[in-house]
C-alpha positions in Angstrom: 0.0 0.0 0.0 1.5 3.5 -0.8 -0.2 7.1 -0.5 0.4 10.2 -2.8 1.0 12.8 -0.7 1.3 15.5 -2.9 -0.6 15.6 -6.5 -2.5 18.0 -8.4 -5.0 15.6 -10.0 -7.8 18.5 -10.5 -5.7 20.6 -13.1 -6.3 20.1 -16.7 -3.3 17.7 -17.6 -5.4 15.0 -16.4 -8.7 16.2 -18.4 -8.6 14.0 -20.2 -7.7 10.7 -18.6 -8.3 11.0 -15.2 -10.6 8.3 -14.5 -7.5 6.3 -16.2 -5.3 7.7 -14.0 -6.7 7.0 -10.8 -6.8 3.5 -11.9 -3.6 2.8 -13.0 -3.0 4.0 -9.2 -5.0 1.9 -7.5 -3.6 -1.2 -10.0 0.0 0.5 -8.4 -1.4 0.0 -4.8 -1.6 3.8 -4.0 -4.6 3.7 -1.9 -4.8 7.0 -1.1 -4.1 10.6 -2.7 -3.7 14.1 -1.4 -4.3 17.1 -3.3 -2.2 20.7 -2.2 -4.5 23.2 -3.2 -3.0 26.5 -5.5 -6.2 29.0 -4.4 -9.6 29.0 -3.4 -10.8 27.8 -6.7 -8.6 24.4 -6.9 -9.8 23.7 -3.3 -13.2 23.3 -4.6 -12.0 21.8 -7.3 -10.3 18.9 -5.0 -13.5 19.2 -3.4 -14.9 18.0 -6.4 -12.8 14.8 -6.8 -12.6 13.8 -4.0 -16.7 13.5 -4.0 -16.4 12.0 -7.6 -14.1 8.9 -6.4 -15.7 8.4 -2.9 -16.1 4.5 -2.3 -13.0 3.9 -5.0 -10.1 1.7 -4.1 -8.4 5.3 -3.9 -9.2 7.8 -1.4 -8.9 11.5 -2.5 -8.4 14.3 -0.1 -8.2 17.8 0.1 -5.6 20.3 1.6 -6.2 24.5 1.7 -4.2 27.5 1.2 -2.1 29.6 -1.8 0.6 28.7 -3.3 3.3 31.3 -2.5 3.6 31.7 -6.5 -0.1 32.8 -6.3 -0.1 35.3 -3.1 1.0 38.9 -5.5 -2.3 41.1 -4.3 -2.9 38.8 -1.3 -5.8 40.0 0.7 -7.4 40.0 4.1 -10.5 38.1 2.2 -8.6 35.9 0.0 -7.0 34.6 3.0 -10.1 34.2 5.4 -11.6 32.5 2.8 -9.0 29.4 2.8 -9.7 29.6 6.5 -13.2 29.2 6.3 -12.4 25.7 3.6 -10.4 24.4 6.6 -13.7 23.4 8.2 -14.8 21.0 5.5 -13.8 17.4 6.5 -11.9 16.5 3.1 -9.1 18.7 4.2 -6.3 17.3 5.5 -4.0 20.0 5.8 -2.7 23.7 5.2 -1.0 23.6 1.8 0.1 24.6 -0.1 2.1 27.7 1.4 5.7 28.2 1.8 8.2 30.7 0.2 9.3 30.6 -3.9 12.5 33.1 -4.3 13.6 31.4 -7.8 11.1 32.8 -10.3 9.8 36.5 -9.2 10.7 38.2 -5.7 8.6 41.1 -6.4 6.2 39.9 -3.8 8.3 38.1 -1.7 6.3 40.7 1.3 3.0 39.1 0.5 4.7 35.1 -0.1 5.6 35.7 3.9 2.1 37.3 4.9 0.9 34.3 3.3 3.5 32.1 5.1 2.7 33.5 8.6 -1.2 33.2 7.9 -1.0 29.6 7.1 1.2 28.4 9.8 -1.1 30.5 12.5 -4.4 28.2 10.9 -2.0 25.6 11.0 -1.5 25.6 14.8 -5.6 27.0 15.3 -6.8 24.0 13.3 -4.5 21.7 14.1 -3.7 20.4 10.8 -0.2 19.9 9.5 1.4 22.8 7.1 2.7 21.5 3.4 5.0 23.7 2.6 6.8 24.9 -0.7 10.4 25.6 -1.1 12.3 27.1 -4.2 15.9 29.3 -3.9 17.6 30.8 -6.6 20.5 28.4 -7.8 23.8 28.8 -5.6 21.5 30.8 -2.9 20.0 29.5 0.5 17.9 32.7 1.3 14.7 31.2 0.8 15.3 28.4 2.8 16.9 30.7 5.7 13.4 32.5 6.0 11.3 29.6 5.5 13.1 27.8 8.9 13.2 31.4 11.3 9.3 32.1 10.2 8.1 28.5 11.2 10.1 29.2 14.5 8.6 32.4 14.9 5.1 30.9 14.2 6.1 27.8 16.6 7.4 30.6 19.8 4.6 32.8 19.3 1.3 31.0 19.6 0.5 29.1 22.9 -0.4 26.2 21.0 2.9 26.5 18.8 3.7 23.1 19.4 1.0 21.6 17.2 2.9 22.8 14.1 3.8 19.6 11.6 3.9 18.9 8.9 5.9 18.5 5.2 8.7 19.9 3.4 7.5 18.7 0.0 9.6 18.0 -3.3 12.5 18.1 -0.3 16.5 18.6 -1.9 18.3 19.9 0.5 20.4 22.5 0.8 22.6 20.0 3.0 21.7 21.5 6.5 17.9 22.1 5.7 17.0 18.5 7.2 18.3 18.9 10.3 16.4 21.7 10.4 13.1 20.0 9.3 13.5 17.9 11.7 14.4 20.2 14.8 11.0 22.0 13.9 9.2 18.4 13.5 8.1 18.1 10.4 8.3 15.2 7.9 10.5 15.5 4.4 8.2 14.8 1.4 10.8 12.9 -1.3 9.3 12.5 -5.1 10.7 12.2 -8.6 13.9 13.9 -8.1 14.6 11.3 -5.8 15.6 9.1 -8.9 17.6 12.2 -10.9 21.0 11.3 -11.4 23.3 14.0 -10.0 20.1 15.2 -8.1 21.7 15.2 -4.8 18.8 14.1 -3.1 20.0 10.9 -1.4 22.8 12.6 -0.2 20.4 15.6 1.4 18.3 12.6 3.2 20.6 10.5 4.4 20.5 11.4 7.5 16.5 11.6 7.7 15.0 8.7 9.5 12.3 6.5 7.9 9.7 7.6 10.1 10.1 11.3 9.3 9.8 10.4 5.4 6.8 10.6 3.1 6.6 9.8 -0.4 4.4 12.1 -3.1 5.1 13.0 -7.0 3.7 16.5 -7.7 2.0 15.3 -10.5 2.4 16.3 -13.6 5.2 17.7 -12.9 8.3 16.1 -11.8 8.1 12.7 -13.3 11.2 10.0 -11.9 13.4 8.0 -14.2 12.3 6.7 -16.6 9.0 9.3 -17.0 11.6 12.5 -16.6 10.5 15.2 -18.5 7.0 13.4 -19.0 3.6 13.7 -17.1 4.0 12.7 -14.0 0.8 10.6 -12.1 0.2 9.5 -8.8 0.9 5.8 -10.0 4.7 6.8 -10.2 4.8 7.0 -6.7 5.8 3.1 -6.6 9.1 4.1 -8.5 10.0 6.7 -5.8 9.5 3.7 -3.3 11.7 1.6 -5.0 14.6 4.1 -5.4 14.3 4.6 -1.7 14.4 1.1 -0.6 17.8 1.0 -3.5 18.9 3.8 -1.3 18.5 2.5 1.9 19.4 -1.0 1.3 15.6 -2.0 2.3 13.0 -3.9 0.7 10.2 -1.8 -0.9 8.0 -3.3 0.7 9.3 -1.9 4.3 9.8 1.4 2.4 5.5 1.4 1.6 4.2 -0.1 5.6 7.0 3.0 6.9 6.2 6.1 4.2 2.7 4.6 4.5 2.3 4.8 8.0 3.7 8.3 8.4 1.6 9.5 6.0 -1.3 8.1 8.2 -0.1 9.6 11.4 0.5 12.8 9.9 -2.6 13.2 7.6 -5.5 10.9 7.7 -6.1 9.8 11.5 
């Protein structure tokens, strides 16, 4: 048994094949899949889908909040809004939020408003936070502010300790898991996992398997062989098998364990 963590099934690259998709999952053994949410819209949108497969052999669920790439103009409404989704029982989790430094820092003020807002309904709801992380090449200054804010957001509530949750599409810098961990939240590990040269392995190695979840950001970020392909929640199986290669593990310890914490963390 395996679970997606992290794929956005509602956008349009799976139009039209999705049915197709979500079977070739279950024939892979994901049983479930969790959908980060981009805006309002794709929330209901996830909403939608996971409605539409209720009683499959895959389970869909929902997470809440704005993609950093998607907070420019950020207001007081749009953000109550996502708060108000995170009463519906198909969410699972804040996400996704986090920080994006490597396309356009124009807005990097309203990315961190976002931030902030999403780990405080993080901590209120007590759901975990899925958070997004991109640096310019050769810089760590993204990554820098995304650790002190979720400290911040950690000292500064009374119920900071509730704060969880998942570094997603996680490749390093080399002293960002330590950190992860420190703050307690799990690593998310997906198709770059398998990219030679990637680095990944080396960024994890010291990450225990209970603090690991598995996802593939589909489409994007298909593994070896799929690179530069659509990815699908079905490829999830070949991040568990380069993991258990990794690790020296079977794959099928690699599922119960990523399985498990995925579980603990989202779907008690």
């Amino acid at each position: 048994m395996l679970i997606d963590t992290h794929a956005h099934l509602y956008l349009d690259a799976f139009d039209a094949d999705r049915d197709a998709v979500v079977e070739a999952a279950a024939a892979a053994g994901v049983r479930a899949i969790l959908q980060p949410a981009i805006d309002a819209a794709t929330v209901r949108q996830a909403f939608d889908l996971c409605d539409r497969y209720a009683g499959g052999p895959v389970a869909l669920y929902a997470m809440a909040a704005i993609h950093p790439s998607s907070t420019q103009g950020v207001t007081d409404a749009d953000l109550d809004e996502i708060a108000g989704l995170c009463q519906d029982p198909r969410i699972v989790a804040v996400g996704e939020s986090g920080l994006d430094y490597y396309w356009d820092t124009t807005f990097v003020e309203d990315q961190q408003r976002a931030l902030r807002f999403h780990a405080r309904l993080a901590i209120e709801t007590d759901l975990p936070l899925v958070l997004h992380l991109r640096d310019k090449q050769g810089s760590d200054a993204c990554a820098h502010d995304l650790v002190a804010m979720l400290g911040e957001a950690k000292a500064s509530h009374p119920e900071g300790a509730r704060l969880r949750g998942v570094f997603h599409c996680f490749g390093g810098p080399s002293w960002l898991a330590r950190e992860v961990l420190d703050l307690g939240f799990h690593v998310g590990l997906g198709g770059s996992l398998t990219f030679k040269n990637g680095g990944v392995p080396d960024a994890v190695a010291d990450v225990p398997l209970d603090r690991i979840v598995l996802e593939t950001d589909a489409p994007y970020l298909a593994p070896v062989p799929y690179r530069g392909k659509r990815n699908e929640p079905a490829h999830v199986r070949l991040v568990a098998e380069k993991l258990a290669e990794v690790r020296g593990l079977p794959v099928d310890e690699i599922a119960r364990a990523t399985t498990a914490n995925a579980k603990l963390l989202f779907i008690k």
